[in-house]
PAGU-298975 format. One record per atom (N, C-alpha, C): z negated, x, y; atom name; residue in three letters. Coordinates in nm, 3 decimals. Last residue first. Example, Ala and Ser with C-alpha at 12.3 -4.5 7.8 and 13.67 -1.06 7.14 Angstrom:
% PAGU-298975
-0.708, 1.285, -0.225, N, SER
-0.714, 1.367, -0.106, CA, SER
-0.787, 1.290, 0.003, C, SER
-0.780, 1.319, -0.569, N, ALA
-0.780, 1.230, -0.450, CA, ALA
-0.780, 1.320, -0.330, C, ALA
***
This chain:
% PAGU-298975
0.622, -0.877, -0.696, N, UNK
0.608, -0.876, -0.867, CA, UNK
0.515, -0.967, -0.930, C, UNK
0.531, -0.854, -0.479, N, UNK
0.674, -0.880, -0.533, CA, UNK
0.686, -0.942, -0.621, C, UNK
0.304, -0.992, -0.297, N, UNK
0.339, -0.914, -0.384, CA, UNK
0.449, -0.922, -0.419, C, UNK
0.240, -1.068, 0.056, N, UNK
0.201, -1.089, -0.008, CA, UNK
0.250, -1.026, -0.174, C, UNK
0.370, -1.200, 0.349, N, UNK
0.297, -1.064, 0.274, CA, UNK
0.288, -1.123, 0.152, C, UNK
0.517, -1.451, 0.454, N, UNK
0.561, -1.335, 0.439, CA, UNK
0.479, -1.241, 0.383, C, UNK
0.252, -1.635, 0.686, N, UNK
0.365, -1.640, 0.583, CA, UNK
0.417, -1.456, 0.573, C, UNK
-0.101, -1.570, 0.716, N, UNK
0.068, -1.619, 0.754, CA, UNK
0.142, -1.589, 0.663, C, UNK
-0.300, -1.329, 0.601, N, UNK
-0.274, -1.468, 0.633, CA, UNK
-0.159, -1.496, 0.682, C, UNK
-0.467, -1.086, 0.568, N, UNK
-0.539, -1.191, 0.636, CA, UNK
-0.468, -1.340, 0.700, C, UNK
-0.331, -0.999, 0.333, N, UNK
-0.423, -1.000, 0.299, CA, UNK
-0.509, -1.097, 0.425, C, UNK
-0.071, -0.971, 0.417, N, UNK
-0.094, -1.013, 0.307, CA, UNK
-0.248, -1.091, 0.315, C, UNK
-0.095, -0.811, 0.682, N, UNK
-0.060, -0.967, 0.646, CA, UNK
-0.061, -1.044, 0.533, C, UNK
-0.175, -0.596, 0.540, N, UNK
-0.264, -0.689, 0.650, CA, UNK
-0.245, -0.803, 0.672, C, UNK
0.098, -0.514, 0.401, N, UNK
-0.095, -0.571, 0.349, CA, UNK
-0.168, -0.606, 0.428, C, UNK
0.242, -0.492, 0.649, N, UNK
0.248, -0.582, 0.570, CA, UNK
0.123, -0.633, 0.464, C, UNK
0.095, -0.275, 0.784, N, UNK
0.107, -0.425, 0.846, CA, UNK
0.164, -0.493, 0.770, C, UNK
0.145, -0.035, 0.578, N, UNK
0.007, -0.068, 0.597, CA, UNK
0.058, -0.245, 0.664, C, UNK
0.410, -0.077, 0.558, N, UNK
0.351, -0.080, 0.452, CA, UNK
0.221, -0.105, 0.461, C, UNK
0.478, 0.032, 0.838, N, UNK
0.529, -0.109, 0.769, CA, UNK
0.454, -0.179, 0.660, C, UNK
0.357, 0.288, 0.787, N, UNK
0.353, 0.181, 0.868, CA, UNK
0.398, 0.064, 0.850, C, UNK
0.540, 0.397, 0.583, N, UNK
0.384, 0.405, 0.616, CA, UNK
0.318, 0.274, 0.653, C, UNK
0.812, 0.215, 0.524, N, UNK
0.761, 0.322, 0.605, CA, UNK
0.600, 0.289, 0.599, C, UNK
0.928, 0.075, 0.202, N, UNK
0.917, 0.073, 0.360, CA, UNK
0.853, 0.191, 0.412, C, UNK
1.240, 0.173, 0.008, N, UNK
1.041, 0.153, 0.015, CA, UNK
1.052, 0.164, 0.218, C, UNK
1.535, 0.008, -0.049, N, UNK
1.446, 0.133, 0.051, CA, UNK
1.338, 0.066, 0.093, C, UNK
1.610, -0.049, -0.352, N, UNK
1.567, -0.063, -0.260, CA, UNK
1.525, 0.057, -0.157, C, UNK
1.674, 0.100, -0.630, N, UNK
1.799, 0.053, -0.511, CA, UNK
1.741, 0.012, -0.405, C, UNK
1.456, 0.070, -0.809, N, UNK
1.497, 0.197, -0.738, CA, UNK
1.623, 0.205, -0.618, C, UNK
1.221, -0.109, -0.811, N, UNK
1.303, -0.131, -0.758, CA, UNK
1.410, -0.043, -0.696, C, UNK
1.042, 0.012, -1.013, N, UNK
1.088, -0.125, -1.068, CA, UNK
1.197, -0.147, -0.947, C, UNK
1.000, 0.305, -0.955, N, UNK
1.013, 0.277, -1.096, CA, UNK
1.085, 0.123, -1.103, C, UNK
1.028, 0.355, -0.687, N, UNK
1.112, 0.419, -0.751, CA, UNK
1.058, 0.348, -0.887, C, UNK
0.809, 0.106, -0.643, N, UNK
0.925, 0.131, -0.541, CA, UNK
1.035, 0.173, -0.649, C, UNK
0.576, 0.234, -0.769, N, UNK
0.643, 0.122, -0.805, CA, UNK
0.752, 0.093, -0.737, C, UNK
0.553, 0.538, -0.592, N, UNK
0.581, 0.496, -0.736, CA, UNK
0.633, 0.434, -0.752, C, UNK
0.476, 0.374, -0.340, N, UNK
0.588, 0.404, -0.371, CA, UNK
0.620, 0.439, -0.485, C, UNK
0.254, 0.256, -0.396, N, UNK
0.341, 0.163, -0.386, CA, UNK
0.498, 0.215, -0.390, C, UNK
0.115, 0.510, -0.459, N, UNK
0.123, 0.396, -0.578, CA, UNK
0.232, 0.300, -0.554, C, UNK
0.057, 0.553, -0.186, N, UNK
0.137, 0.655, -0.281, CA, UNK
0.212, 0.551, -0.398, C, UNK
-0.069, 0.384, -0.038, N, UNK
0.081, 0.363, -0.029, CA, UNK
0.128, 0.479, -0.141, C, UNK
-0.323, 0.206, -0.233, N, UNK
-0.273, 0.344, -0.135, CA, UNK
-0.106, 0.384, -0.193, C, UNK
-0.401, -0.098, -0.081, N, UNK
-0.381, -0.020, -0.168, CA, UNK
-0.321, 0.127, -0.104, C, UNK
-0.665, -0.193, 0.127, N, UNK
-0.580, -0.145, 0.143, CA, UNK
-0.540, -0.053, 0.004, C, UNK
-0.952, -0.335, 0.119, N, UNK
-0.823, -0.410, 0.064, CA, UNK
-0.680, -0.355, 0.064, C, UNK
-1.153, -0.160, 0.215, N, UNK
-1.128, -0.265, 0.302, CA, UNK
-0.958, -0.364, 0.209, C, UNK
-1.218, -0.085, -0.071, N, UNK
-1.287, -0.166, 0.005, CA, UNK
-1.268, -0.277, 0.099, C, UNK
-1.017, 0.114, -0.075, N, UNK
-1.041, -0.010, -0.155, CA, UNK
-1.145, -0.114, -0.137, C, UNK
-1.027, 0.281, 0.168, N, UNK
-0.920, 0.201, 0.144, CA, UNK
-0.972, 0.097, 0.054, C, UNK
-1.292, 0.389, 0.048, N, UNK
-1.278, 0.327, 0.156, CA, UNK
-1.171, 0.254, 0.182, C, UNK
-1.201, 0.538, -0.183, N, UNK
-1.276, 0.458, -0.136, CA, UNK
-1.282, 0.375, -0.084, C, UNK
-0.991, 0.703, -0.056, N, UNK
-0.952, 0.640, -0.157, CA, UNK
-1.063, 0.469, -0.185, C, UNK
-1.161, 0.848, 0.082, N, UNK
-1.055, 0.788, 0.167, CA, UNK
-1.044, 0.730, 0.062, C, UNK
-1.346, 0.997, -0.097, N, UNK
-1.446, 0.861, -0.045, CA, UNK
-1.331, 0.813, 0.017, C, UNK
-1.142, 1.147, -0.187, N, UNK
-1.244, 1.019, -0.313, CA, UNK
-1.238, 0.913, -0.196, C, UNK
-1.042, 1.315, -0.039, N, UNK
-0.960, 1.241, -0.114, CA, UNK
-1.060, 1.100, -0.187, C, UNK
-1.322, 1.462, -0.037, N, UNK
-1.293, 1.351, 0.083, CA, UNK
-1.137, 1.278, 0.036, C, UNK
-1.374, 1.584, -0.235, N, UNK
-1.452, 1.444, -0.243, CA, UNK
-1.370, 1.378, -0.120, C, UNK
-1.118, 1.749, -0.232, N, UNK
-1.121, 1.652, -0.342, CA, UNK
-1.201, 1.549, -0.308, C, UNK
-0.988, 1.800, 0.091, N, UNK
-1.039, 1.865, -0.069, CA, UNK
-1.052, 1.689, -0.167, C, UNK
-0.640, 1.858, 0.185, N, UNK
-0.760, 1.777, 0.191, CA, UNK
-0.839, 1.802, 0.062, C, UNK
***
């Protein structure tokens, strides 16, 4: 993928409130390395739930 369209996806994720799962896995292997980071997917429907409500989403840390 070239570079501006890495931007404006990066973009656009931050907009709509979606962090980008790279980062989450980083923090995964740096603060919880015994855990197993969730899947893509998991990872996107859990910030959705974070972010529009009910119990369970929301940060670790």
């Amino acid at each position: 993928m070239n570079r501006p369209l890495r931007s404006l996806r990066a973009m656009l994720r931050l907009m709509v409130g979606q962090p980008p799962y790279e980062a989450y896995l980083e923090h995964m292997a740096r603060q919880h390395p015994e855990a197993t980071p969730m899947t893509r997917i998991e990872f996107f429907r859990n910030r959705e739930q974070a972010r529009f409500g009910g119990a369970g989403g929301g940060k670790c840390c």
